[in-house]
VEXTI-703235 format. One line per 8 residues: number of its first residue (from 1); their letters; for each residue x, y, z of C-alpha. Coordinates in steps of 0.5 Angstrom, whole numbers. Each point is the difference from the previous one (the first is absolute). Example, Ala and Ser with C-alpha at 12.3 -4.5 7.8 and 13.67 -1.06 7.14 Angstrom:
! residues 2
1> AS> 25:-9:16 ~ 2:7:-2
END
This chain:
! residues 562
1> XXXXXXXX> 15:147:219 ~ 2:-7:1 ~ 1:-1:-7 ~ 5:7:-1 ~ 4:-2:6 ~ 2:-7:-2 ~ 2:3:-7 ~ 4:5:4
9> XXXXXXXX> 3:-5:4 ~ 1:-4:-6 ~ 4:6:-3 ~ 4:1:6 ~ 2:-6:0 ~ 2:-1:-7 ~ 5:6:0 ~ 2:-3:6
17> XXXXXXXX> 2:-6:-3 ~ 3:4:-6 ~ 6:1:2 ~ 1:-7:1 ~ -3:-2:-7 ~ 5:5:-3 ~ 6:-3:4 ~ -1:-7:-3
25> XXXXXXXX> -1:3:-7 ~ 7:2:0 ~ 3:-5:3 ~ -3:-5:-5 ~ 2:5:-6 ~ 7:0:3 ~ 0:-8:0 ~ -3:0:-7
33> XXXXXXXX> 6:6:-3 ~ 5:-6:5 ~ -3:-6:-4 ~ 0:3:-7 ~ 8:3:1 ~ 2:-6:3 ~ -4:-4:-6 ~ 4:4:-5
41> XXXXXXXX> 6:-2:4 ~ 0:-6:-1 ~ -4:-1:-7 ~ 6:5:-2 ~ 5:-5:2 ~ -3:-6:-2 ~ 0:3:-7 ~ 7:2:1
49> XXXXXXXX> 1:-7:2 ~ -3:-3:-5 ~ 5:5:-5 ~ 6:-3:3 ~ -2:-6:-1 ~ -1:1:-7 ~ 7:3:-1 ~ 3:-4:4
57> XXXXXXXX> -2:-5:-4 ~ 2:3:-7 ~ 6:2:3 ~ 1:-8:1 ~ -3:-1:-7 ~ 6:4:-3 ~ 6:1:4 ~ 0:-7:4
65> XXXXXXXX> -3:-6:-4 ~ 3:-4:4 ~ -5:1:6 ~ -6:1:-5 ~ -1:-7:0 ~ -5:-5:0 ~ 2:-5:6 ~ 3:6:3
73> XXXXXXXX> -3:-3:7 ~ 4:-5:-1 ~ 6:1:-2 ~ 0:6:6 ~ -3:-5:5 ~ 3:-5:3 ~ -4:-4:4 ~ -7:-4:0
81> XXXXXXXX> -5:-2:4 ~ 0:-7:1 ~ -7:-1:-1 ~ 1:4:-7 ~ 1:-1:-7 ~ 6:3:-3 ~ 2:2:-7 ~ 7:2:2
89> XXXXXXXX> 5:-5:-4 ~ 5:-2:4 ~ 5:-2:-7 ~ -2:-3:-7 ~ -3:-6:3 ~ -4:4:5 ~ 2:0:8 ~ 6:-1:3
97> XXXXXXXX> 0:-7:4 ~ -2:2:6 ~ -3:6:-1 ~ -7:-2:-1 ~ -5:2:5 ~ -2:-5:4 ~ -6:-4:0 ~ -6:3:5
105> XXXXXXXX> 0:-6:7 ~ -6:-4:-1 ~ -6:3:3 ~ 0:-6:6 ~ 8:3:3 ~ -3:7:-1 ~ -2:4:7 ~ -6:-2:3
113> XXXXXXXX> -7:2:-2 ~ -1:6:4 ~ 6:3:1 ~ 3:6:-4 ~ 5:-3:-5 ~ 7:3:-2 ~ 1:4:-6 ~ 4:-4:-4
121> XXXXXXXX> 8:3:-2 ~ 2:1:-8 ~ 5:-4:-3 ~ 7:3:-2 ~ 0:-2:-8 ~ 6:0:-5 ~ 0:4:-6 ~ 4:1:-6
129> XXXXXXXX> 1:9:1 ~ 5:6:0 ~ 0:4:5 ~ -3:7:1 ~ 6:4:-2 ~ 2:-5:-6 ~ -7:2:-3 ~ 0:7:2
137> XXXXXXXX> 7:2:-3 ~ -3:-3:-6 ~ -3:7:0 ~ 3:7:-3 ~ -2:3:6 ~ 4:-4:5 ~ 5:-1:-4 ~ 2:7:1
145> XXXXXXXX> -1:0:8 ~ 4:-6:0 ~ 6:4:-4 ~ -2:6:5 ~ 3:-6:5 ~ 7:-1:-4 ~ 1:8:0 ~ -1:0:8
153> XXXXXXXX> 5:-6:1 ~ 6:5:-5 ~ -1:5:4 ~ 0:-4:7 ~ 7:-2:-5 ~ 2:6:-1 ~ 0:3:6 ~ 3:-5:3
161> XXXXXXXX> 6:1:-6 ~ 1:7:2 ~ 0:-1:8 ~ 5:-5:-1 ~ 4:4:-4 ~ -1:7:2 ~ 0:-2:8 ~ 4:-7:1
169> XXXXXXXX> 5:0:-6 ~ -2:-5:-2 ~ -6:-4:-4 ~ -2:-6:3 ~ -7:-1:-3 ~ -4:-3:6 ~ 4:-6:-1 ~ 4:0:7
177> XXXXXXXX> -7:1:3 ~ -2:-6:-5 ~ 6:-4:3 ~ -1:2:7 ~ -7:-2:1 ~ 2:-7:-4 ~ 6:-3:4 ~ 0:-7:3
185> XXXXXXXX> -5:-1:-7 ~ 4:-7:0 ~ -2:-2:7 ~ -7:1:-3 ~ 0:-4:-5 ~ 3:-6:3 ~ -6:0:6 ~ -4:1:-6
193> XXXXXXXX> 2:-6:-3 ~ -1:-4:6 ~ -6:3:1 ~ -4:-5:-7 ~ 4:-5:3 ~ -5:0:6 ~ -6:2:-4 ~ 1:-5:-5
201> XXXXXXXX> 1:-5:6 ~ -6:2:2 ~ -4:-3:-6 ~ 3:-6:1 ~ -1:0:7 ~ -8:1:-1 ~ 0:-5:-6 ~ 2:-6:6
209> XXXXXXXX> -5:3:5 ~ -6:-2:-6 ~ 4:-6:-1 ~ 0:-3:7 ~ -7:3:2 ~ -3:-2:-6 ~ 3:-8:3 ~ -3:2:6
217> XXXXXXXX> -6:1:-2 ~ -3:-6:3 ~ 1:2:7 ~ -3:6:1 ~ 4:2:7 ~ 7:-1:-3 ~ -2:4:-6 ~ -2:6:4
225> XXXXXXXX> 5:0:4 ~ 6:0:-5 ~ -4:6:-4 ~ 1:3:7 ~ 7:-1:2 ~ 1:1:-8 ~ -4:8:0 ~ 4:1:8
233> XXXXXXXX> 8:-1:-4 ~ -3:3:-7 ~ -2:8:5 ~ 7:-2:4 ~ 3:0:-6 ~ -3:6:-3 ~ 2:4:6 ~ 7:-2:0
241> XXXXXXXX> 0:2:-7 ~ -1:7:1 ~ 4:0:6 ~ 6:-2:-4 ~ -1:6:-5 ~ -1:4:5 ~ 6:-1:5 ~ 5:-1:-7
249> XXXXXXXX> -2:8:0 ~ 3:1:7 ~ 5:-5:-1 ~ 3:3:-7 ~ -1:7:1 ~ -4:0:-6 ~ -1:8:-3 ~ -6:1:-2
257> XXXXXXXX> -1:-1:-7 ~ 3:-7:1 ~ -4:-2:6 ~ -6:1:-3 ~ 1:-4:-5 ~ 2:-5:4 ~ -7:1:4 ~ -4:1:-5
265> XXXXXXXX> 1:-5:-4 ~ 0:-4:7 ~ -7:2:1 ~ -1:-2:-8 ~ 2:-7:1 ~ -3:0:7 ~ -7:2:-4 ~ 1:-5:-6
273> XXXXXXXX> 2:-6:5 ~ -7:2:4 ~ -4:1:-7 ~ 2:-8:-3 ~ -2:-4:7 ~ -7:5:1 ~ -2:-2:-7 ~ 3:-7:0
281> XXXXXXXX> -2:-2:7 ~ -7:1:-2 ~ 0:-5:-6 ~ 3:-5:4 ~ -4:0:6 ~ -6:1:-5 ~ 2:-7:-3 ~ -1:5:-7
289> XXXXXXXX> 3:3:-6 ~ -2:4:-6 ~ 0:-3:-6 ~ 3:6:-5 ~ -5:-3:-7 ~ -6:-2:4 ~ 0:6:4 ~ -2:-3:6
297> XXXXXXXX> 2:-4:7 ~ 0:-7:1 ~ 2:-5:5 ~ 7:-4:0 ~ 0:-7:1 ~ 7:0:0 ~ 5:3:3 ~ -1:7:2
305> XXXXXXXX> 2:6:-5 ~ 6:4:1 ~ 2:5:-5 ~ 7:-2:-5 ~ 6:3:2 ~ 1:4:-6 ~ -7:3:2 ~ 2:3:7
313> XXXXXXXX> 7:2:-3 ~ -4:5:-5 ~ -4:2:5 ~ 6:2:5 ~ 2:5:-5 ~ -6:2:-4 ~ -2:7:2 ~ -7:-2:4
321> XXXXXXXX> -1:-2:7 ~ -6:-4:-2 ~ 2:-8:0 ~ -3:-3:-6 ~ 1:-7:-4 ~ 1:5:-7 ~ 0:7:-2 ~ -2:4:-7
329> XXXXXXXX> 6:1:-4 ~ 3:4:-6 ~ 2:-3:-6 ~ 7:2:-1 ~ 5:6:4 ~ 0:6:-2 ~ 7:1:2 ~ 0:7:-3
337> XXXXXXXX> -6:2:7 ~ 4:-4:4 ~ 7:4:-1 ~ -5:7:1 ~ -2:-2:7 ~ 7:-2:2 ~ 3:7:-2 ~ -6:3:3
345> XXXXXXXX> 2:-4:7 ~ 7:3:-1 ~ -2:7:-1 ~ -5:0:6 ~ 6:-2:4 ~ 5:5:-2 ~ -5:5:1 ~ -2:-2:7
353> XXXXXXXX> 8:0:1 ~ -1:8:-2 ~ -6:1:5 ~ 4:-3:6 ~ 6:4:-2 ~ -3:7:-2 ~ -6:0:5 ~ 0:-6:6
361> XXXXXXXX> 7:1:1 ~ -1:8:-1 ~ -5:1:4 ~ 2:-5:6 ~ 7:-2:-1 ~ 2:5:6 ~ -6:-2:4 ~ 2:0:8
369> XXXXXXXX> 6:4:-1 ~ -3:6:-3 ~ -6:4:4 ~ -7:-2:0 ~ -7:3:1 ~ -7:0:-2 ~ 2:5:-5 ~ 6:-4:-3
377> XXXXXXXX> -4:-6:-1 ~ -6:3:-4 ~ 4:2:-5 ~ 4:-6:-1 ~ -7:-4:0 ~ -2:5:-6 ~ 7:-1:-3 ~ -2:-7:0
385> XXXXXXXX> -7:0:-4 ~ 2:0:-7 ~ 6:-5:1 ~ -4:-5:5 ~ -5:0:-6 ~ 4:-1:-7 ~ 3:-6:7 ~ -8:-2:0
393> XXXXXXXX> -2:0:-7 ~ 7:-3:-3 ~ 0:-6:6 ~ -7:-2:-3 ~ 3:0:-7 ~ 7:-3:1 ~ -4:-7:3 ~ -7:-2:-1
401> XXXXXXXX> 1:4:-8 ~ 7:-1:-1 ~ 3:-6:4 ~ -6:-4:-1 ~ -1:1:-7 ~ 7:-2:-1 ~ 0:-6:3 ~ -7:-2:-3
409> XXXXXXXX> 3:2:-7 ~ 5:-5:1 ~ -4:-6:3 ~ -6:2:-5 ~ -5:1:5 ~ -6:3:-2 ~ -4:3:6 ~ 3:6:0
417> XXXXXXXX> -5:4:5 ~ 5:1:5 ~ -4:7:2 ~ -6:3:-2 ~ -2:7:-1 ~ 1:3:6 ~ 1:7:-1 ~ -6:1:-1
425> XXXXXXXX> -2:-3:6 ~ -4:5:5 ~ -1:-5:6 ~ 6:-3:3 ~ -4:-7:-1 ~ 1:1:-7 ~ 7:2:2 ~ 2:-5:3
433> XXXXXXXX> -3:-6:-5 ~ 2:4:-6 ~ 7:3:2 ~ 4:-8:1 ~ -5:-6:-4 ~ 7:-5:1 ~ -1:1:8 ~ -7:1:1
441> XXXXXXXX> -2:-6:-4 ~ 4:-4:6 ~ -3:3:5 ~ -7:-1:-3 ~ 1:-7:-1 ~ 4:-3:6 ~ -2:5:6 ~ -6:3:-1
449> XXXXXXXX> -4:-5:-3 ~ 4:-5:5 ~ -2:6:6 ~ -8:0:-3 ~ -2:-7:0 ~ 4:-3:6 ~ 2:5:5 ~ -5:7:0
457> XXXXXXXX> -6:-5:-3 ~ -2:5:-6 ~ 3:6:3 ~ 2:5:-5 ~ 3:5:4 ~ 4:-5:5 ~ 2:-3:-6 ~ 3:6:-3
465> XXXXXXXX> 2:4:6 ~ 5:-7:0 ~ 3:0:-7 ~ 2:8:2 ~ 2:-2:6 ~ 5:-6:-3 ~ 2:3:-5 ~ 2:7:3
473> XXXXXXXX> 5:-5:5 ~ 2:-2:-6 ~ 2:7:-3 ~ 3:2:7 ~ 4:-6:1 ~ 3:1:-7 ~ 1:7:1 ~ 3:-1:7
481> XXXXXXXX> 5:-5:-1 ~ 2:3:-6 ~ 1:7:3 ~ 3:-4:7 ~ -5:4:4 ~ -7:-1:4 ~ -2:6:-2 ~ -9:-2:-1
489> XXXXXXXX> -1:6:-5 ~ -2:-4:-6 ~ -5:-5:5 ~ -3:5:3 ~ -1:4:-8 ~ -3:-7:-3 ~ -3:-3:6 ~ -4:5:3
497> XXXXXXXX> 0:7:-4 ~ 0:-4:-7 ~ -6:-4:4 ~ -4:6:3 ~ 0:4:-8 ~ -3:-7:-2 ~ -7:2:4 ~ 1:6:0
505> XXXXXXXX> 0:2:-9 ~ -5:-5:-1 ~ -5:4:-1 ~ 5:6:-4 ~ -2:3:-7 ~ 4:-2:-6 ~ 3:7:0 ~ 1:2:7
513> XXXXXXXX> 2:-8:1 ~ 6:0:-4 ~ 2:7:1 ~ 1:-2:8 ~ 3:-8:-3 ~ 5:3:-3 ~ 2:7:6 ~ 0:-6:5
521> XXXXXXXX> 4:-5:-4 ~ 5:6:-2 ~ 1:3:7 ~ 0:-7:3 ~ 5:-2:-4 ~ 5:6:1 ~ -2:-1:8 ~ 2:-7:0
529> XXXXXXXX> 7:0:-4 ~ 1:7:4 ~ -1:-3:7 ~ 4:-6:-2 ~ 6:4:-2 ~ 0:4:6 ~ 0:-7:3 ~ 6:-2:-4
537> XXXXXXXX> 5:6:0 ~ -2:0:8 ~ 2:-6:2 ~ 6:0:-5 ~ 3:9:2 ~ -3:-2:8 ~ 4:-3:5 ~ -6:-4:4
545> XXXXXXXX> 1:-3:6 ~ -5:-7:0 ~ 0:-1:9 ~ -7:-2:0 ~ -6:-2:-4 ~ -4:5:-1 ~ 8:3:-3 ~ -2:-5:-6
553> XXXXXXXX> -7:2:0 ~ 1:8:0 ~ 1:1:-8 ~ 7:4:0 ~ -3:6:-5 ~ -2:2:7 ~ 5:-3:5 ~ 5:5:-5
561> XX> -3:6:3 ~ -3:-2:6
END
């Protein structure tokens, strides 16, 4: 009977554990229908993936030769690492002087055994190039969205035709917008004259300190101490450069357009000026040149190794911030592009003349006198999504394309990267190092790498939480003393919302990245010129009284209805 109630038992028990068994059957059946969907998911878009790839790069074989390449790296990348061999050629006879990278340190100035060493930074190189929208309107299919671009600006024409016409009586063309915003031009040029007179006192002033230090070489104290009082007047003449630029704004009552060309060419020559000591100071501390035929460094025995003067003066017009000993150059100007590029910065400012006097005007003109609600300020936020985008789009056009190549058209520049592809961009990371080359190569060479090796010790974030934060200041000083206003709404745009989308859409998808690149950049851009408008018209309509400080701090948007 033992036998027969130990099998009973038994039997008991398995049908007890049944259900527990069924219950993990089921789930082990869902996780194997999740993993062989999810499978199927990704096996799917990796095939779609890998079409993709296939037609894109058809489509480049047949529509855009220019890209299909063998050097296409190269000729779209401008750097290197220093350790790195390159096979970009800088001109004919290959690197530019002072482009090569530079030889590693030996192993016995490298850091300590044991200690984790620093990643080492890429190089800026120089190489002979078109820029992205040269080659890419060399195809059919953007030709057409470029001539989309002319039709706009007729109508922008045409509408302001028939509103001068049919409304004021008259047809003026934009051309007192034009002539309003241009006033005092003549002042600015003549600070702009003497603003090369102290750019080009200045080289001649870094070529005495390499003198006089090199004479004191034996006496290691003197040496020290006329670098550093040299390096003290060479920051104080710095800051009373801008400071002089930026008063003049205040003193002249400059309109907008003629303070920022006045500013930022300041800020241009101010960056110039920093580019030729940085590069330059190097050698000359290092008792080093490079020798453009052996394509290497070596020491100088004699006296130290200053630039000619012809060098720095092409430098101080060329279109780059990147101080270098030569750059690649054309063979001959082709004076036919030159004029193209011309015309188009004059059509873009009339058609910015169009916009501010058919839309910024329309929409705030009548701010701080009209009444203003919640209501009334959304609808004159969505009136300004179009006009800040064709203001966004064309800006970009009209300087780093337009200008740019016109100037490097004339002083045969060849490197005319300017931008990159960053439209495409689906990372404000790869906005902000696509969108403006010119600018961001400065900010790489002389302060995020200055930041990375000598201040935060190989800090990535630090050093780049730096750059963002220097060159918002620079944007709203700009912004600020063109306007006459303390109104921080580009710092804060820039230096903290900009900076936050950086961490934020790093790990976004290609799609969905570039969709949100270009909603943010749309509406950012409409609230910006919206709310510095309404900043503009309410300090010009209001009649504020400033008895304290916070009266100076309140912006007059608000002050105006509050």
């Amino acid at each position: 009977m033992a036998p027969e109630k130990q099998a009973k038992r038994g039997e008991e028990e398995a049908q007890a554990r049944l259900p527990d068994l069924n219950f993990v059957r089921d789930k082990l059946q869902k996780f194997q229908s999740k993993m062989l969907r999810d499978f199927d998911q990704r096996l799917s878009c990796m095939v779609e993936d890998v079409l993709q790839d296939l037609r894109q790069r058809e489509l480049r074989a047949h529509e855009f030769p220019n890209f299909e390449r063998t050097d296409r790296k190269s000729t779209w990348h401008n750097r290197v690492n220093s350790e790195a061999a390159t096979d970009v050629s800088d001109s004919p006879n290959g690197h530019a002087n002072g482009t090569n990278p530079r030889p590693s340190a030996p192993q016995h100035q490298s850091e300590k055994s044991g200690q984790k060493q620093r990643r080492q930074l890429p190089e800026k190189v120089f190489v002979a190039r078109e820029s992205y929208l040269t080659a890419l309107l060399q195809v059919e299919h953007m030709r057409t969205i470029y001539h989309i671009f002319y039709i706009i600006l007729v109508m922008f024409l045409l509408n302001v035709i028939c509103y001068d016409y049919f409304v004021e009586g008259r047809i003026d063309l934009g051309l007192g917008t034009i002539r309003g915003g241009l006033r005092r031009l003549h002042w600015v040029m003549g600070v702009w004259l003497l603003e090369h007179i102290f750019v080009l006192a200045l080289y001649f002033a870094f070529r005495g300190w390499a003198l006089v230090r090199h004479k004191l070489k034996p006496h290691s104290s003197l040496q020290r101490f006329w670098s550093h009082s040299c390096l003290i007047l060479y920051i104080s003449s710095q800051l009373v450069f801008c400071f002089v630029s930026t008063s003049l704004c205040l003193k002249f009552n400059l309109p907008f357009v003629s303070a920022c060309v006045l500013l930022l060419e300041s800020t241009r020559l101010l960056m110039k000026m920093h580019a030729f000591v940085r590069y330059n100071a190097e050698r000359v501390l290092a008792g080093k040149v490079k020798n453009e035929d052996a394509k290497e460094e070596k020491e100088v025995t004699g006296r130290p190794f200053v630039p000619p003067l012809s060098c720095y003066t092409y430098f101080l017009f060329a279109p780059t911030l990147i101080y270098r000993d030569s750059y690649p150059r054309t063979s001959h100007i082709r004076w036919k592009f030159a004029l193209n590029r011309l015309l188009e910065v004059v059509a873009i400012a009339f058609l910015y003349a169009f916009i501010h006097e058919r839309h910024i005007h329309e929409h705030f003109g009548q701010y701080g006198l009209e009444p203003m609600g919640p209501s009334q300020l959304i609808l004159k936020l969505f009136g300004m999504m179009l006009p800040s985008a064709v203001i966004f789009l064309c800006g970009f056009y009209l300087i780093l394309h337009s200008w740019l190549n016109f100037t490097a058209e004339l002083l045969r520049f060849g490197d005319r990267m300017f931008y990159k592809d960053w439209w495409t961009s689906h990372t404000y990371d790869g906005y902000y190092r696509n969108w403006n080359v010119v600018v961001h190569d400065w900010l790489y060479e002389y302060v995020y790498k200055d930041m990375y090796r000598h201040v935060f010790r190989g800090s990535k974030v630090a050093a780049s939480l730096s750059v963002f934060m220097i060159s918002a200041l620079v944007h709203e000083q700009v912004l600020g003393f063109a306007l006459q206003m303390f109104f921080p709404v580009m710092f804060f745009f820039f230096g903290v919302v900009g900076v936050a989308l950086v961490f934020i859409m790093r790990s976004a998808p290609k799609v969905l990245g570039n969709i949100f690149l270009w909603f943010t950049l749309i509406l950012g851009n409409a609230t910006l010129i919206s709310l510095y408008a309404m900043e503009h018209y309410a300090l010009k309509n209001c009649d504020l009284s400033r008895e304290s400080w916070a009266d100076h701090l309140l912006p007059a948007a608000w002050r105006c209805y509050n």
